[in-house]
N, C-alpha and C positions, 0 to 999 in steps of 0.2 A: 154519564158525565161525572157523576159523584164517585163513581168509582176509580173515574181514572184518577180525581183528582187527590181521592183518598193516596193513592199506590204513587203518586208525585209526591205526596209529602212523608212516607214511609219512606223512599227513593231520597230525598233530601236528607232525611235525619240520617240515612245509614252512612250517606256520601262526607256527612260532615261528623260520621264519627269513626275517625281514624282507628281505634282499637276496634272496632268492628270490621272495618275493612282488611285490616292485618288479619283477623282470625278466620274470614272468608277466604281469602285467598293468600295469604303467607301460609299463618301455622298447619294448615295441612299438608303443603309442598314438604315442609320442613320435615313433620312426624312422618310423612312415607318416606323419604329421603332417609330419616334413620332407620324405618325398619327396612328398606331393603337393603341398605352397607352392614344392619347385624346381622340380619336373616341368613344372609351370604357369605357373613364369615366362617363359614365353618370350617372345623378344625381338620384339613387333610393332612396334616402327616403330626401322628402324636411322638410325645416324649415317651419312648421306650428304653428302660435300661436294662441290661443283659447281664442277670450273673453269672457270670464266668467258674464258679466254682460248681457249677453242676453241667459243664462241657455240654454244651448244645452243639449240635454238627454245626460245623462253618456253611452247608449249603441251605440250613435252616435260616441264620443269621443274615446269608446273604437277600432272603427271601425277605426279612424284617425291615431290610435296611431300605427296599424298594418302597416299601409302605411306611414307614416313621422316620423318624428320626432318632437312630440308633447309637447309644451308648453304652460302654463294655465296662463292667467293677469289677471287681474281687472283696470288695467290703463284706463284713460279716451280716450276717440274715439279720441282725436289730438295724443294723447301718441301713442297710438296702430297706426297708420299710418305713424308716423313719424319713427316709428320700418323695416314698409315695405318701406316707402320713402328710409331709409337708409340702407337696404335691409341687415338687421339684421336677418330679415325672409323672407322668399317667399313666404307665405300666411299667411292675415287673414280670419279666420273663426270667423262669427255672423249670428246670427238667428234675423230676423227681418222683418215684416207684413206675418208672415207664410211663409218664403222665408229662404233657405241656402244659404249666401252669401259669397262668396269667393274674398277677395281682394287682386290682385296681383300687385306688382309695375310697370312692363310692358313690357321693354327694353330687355330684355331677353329671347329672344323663348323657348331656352331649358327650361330656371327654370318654364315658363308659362306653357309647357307642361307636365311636371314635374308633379307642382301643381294640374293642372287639372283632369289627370287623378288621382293622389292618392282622391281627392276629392271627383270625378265619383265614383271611386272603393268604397270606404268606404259610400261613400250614397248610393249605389246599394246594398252594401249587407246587409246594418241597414234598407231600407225600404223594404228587402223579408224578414227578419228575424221577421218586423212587419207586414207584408199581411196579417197575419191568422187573426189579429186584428188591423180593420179597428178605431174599435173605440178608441183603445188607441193608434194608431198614432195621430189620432184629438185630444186627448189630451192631446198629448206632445207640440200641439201647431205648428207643422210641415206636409206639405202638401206631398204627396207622392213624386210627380215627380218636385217641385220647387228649382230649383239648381241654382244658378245666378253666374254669373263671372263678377265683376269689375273691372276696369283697371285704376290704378295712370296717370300712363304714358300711352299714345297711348289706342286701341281696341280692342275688337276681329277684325276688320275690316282694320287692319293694314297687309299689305302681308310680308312674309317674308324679301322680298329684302329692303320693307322699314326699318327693322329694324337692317339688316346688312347694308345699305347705309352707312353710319359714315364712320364706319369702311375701306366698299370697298374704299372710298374716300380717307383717308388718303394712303390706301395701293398703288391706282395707282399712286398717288401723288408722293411717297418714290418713287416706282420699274423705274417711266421712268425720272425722273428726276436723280437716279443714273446711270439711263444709258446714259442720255445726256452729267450727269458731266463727269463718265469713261472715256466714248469713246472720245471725244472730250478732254479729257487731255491726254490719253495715244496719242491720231495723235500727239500733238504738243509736245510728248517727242520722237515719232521714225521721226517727222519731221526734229528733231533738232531744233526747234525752243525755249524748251527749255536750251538745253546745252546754246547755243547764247546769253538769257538772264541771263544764271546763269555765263555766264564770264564776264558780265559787273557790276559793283559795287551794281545796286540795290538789297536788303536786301531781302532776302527771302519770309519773314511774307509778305512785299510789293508785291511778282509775289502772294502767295498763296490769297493776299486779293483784288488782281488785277483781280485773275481768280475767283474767288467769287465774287463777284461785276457784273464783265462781262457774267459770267452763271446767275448769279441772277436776273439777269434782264429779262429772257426768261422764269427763273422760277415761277417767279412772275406772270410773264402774265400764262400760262402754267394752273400754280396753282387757278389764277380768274375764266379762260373759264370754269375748270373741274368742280370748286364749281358753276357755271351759269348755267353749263347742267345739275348738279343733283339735281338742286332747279327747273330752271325752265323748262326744256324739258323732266326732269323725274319725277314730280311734288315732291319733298323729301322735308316736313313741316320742316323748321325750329324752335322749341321751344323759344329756347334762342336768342344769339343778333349773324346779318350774319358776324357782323365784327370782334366777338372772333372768330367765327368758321376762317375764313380767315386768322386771327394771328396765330392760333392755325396749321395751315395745311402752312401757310408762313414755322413758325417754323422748323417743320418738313420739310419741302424742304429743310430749310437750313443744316438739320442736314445732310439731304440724299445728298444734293451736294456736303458737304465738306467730306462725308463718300466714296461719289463714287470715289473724287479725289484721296485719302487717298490712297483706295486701287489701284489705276491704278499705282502707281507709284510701286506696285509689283507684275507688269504683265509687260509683255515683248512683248504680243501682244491681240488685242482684242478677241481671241478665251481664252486665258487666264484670262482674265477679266471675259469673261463669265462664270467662271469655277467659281466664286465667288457667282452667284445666288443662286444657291442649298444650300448654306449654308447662307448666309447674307439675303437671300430675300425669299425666299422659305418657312422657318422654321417662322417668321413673320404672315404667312397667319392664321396659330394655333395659334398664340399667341394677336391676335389683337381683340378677344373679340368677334369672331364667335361664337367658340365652351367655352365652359365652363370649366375652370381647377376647379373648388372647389373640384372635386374628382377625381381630377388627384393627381399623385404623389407628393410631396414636389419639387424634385428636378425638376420636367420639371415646376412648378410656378416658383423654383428660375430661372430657365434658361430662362423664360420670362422676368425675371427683365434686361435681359440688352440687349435688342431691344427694341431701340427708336418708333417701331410702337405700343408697348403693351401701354405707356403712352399716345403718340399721338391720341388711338382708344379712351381710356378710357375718354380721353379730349372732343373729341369729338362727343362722344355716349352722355355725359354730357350736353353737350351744346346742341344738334341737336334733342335727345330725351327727355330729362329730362328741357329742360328750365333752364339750370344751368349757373352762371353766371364766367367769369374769375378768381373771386376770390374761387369760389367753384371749381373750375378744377385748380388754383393755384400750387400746388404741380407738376402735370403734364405737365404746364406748363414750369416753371422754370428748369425740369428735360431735357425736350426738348430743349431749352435754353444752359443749362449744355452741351451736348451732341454735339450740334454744333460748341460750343467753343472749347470743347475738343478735336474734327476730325480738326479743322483749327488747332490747335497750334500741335497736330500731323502730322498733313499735313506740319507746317513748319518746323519740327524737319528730316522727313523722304527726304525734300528735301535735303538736308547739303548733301546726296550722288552724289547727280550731281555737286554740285561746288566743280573744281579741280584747283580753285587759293589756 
């Protein structure tokens, strides 16, 4: 009997507490929900551009146009690559020393694979469709089995994980640094130690820039060690300069401490805090530039627009793969920036509840 009546009043509390109920049964509908509309976006028919000044047979092309989505230049070779640099396209196709050459920008496993096979496919079945005549493949000027892949960025010889690394980086950065900021504000509000300071005359904005400062200095180091093990213990090439990536992933810690604060002041205990990840940190993992939205839905790219990890990835897959300078991740920057101001000056608006002078 003690038992039942133990699991009756466990049964009460969970019933009368609505954030718990939502996270039973809402936020996991929700997160599967996103990852099978990303999972399943993928990318069938990539952007192929075709130049024209190195005449690819027309039954080559027709072959492309089944598998991609096919566009014919004449631009000069800096034009045509500055197209895939800025990845306008995901392949170029040229014919040149009797060789089919595919160049792809790099950063991207999915669109690299993408590419690839539509490539494969389409020269697989324009050189059986030429077998029966040997001599007029030779002179189209095209060898049977010579298919080459280029790479802007990185290699074939680049592993997966290097080319999620950025990414992973920023993402552990964000998830334990809001967990240090949380839990570590929510102690010092059931300690009472903040009621204490919110009865004495200093100003608000002062504890929330007090307690930022104070976490930020753990962050900081935190955020050095993690970029020092994925450079040097996990051998991860830097491109660009290590000192934007480090501004770049500072940034973000700030945004994530003054995000984790933000929220603890609407939890009442740290199993409630935790009840915040499935949706604040969870949904981030999709949206940090693993998986590829170009063919996902409109509304799950917009609903990436406002997690400070889809910016911070993009920044730093910029910088880390691409050799790209602060002024070229610029935008991403600044947004991250935006974003930490925003959580502190919310952070000192949602305090004004504990002071009861």
């Amino acid at each position: 009997m003690r038992t039942l009546t133990m699991s009756k009043r466990i049964i009460k509390q969970i019933i009368g507490d609505k954030r718990s109920l939502a996270l039973l049964f809402i936020a996991p509908i929700f997160v599967l929900f996103l990852f099978d509309v990303i999972l399943n976006a993928t990318i069938e028919n990539p952007k192929l551009l075709i130049d024209t000044n190195t005449k690819i047979p027309i039954e080559l092309v027709d072959e492309l146009k089944k598998q991609g989505d096919v566009t014919k230049s004449s631009d000069s070779q800096e034009a045509l690559l500055d197209k895939i640099k800025n990845r306008e396209y995901d392949g170029l196709i040229q014919i040149s020393d009797n060789k089919l050459i595919t160049t792809v920008e790099g950063t991207e496993m999915s669109i690299n694979a993408s590419v690839q096979k539509s490539v494969a496919t389409a020269f697989s079945n324009y050189t059986k469709d030429m077998m029966s005549s040997n001599e007029k493949l030779s002179m189209m000027g095209i060898k049977m089995m010579d298919n080459e892949i280029n790479y802007i960025n990185g290699s074939s010889d680049v592993s997966t994980f290097d080319s999620i690394a950025p990414m992973m980086m920023g993402f552990f950065i964000f998830f334990f640094v809001f967990l240090l900021a949380g839990i570590a504000f929510l102690r010092e509000r059931i300690s009472g130690t903040l009621e204490r300071l919110m009865a004495t005359p200093i100003k608000r904005y002062e504890i929330v820039m007090g307690y930022f400062l104070g976490f930020g200095v753990f962050v900081m180091i935190q955020t050095i060690i993690i970029q020092l093990f994925m450079v040097h213990g996990l051998g991860i090439e830097i491109k660009g300069n290590s000192f934007s990536v480090l501004l770049i992933n500072v940034l973000l810690a700030a945004g994530s401490l003054s995000l984790g604060t933000l929220l603890s002041t609407f939890a009442k205990t740290e199993f409630q805090l935790i009840q915040f990840i499935p949706i604040v940190i969870l949904p981030q993992i999709l949206f940090s530039g693993i998986f590829s939205l170009r063919e996902a839905p409109i509304w799950v790219e917009g609903l990436s627009k406002i997690f400070p990890l889809t910016y911070a990835a993009d920044a730093l897959t910029g910088v880390v793969l691409r050799g790209s300078t602060l002024f070229d991740v610029g935008t991403d920057v600044l947004i991250l920036l935006g974003y930490a101001i925003l959580f502190i000056v919310l952070n000192t608006i949602a305090l004004k509840k504990y002071r009861r002078l």
